[in-house]
Backbone as CSV, one residue per row, in Angstrom:
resi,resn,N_x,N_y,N_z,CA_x,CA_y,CA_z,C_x,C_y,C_z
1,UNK,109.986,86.121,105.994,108.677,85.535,106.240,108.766,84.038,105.936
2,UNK,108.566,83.340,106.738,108.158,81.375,106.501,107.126,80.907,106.085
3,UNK,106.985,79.840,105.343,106.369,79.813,104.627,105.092,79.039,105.515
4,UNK,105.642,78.719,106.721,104.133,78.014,107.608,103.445,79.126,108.327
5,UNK,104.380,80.724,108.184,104.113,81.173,108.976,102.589,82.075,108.703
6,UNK,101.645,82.151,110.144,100.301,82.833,110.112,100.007,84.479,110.231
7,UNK,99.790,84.929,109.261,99.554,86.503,109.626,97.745,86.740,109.932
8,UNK,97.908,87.694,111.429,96.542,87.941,110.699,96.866,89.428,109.813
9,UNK,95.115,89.626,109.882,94.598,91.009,108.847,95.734,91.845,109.192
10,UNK,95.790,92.210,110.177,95.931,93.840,110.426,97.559,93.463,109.966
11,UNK,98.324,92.443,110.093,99.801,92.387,109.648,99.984,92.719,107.739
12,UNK,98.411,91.606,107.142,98.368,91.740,105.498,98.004,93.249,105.395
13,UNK,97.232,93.916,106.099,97.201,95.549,105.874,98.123,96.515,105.722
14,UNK,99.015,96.259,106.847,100.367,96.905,106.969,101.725,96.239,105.598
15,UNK,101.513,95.289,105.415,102.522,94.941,104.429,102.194,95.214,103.160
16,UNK,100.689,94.840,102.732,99.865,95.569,101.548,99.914,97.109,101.495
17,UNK,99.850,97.589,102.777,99.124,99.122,102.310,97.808,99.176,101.689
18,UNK,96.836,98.462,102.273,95.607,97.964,102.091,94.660,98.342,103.287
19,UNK,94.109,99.208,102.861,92.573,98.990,104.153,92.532,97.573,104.403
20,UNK,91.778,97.768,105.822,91.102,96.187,106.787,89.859,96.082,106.117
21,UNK,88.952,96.628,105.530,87.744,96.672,104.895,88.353,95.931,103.105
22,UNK,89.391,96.347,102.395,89.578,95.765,101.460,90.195,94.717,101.196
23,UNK,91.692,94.012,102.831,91.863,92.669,102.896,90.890,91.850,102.797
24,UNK,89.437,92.283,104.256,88.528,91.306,104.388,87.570,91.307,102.810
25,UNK,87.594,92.209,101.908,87.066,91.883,100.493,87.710,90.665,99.806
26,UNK,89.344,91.068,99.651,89.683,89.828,99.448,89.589,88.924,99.905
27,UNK,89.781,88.683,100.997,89.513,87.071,101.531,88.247,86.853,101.516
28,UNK,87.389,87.101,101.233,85.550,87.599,100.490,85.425,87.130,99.603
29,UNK,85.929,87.297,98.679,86.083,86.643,96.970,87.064,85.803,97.161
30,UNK,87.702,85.662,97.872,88.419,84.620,97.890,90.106,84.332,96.621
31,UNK,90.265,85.586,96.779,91.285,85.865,95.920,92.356,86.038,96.939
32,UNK,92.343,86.167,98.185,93.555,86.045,99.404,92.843,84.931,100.184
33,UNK,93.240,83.310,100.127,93.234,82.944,101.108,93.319,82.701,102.333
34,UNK,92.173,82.396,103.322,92.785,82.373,105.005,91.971,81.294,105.374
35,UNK,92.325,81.134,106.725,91.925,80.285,107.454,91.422,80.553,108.928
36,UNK,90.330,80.033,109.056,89.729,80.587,110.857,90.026,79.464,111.884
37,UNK,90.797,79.983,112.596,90.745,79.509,114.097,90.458,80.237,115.085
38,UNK,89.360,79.106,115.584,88.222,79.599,116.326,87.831,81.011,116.349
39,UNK,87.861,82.048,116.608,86.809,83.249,115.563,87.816,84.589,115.384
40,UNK,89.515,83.507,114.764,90.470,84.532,114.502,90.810,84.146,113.104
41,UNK,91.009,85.342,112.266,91.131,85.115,110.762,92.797,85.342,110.268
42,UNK,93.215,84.200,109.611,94.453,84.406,109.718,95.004,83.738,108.137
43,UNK,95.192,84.135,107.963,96.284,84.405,106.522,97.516,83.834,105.895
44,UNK,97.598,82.844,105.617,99.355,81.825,105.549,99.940,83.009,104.449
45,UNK,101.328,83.123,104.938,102.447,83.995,104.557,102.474,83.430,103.082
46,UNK,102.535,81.958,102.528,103.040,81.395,101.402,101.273,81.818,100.604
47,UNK,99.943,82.312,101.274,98.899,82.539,100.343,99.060,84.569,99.632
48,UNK,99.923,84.953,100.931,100.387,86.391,100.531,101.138,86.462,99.351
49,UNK,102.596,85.896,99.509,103.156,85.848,98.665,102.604,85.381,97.090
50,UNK,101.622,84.314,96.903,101.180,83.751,95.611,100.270,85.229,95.034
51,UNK,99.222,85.920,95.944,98.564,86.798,95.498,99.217,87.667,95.308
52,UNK,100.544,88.123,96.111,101.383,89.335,95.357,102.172,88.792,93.904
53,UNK,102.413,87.775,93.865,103.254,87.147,92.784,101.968,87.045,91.138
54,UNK,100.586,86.907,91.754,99.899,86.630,90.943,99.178,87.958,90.525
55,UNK,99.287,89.109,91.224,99.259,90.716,91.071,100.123,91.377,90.153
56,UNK,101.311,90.537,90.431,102.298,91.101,89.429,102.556,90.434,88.163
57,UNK,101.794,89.485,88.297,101.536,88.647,86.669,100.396,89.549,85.817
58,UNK,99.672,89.886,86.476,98.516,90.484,85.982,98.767,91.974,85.397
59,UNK,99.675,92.883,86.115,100.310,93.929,85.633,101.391,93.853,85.054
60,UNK,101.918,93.063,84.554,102.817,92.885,83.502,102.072,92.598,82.200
């Protein structure tokens, strides 16, 4: 994965193992950053990685 690179939802669902109802929570609270272009919601690979990295700070 690159670090410019854009996922949308349904890619953070499948790599999470996350409902589409509980990505769009996160990016809701704003604990998974994204970004909209024009009325597509999309996700930087390097904001995945920090929230999995910062998931696993939290369970340790």
């Amino acid at each position: 994965m690159r670090d410019d690179e854009l996922l949308t939802v349904a890619e953070v669902t499948k790599r999470l193992r996350l409902g589409r109802s509980t990505v769009y929570d996160l990016i809701r609270t704003r604990r998974l950053p994204s970004v909209t272009i024009g009325r597509c919601r999309r996700i930087p690979a390097v904001s995945l990685r920090q929230f999995i990295a910062d998931e696993m700070g939290r369970a340790a």
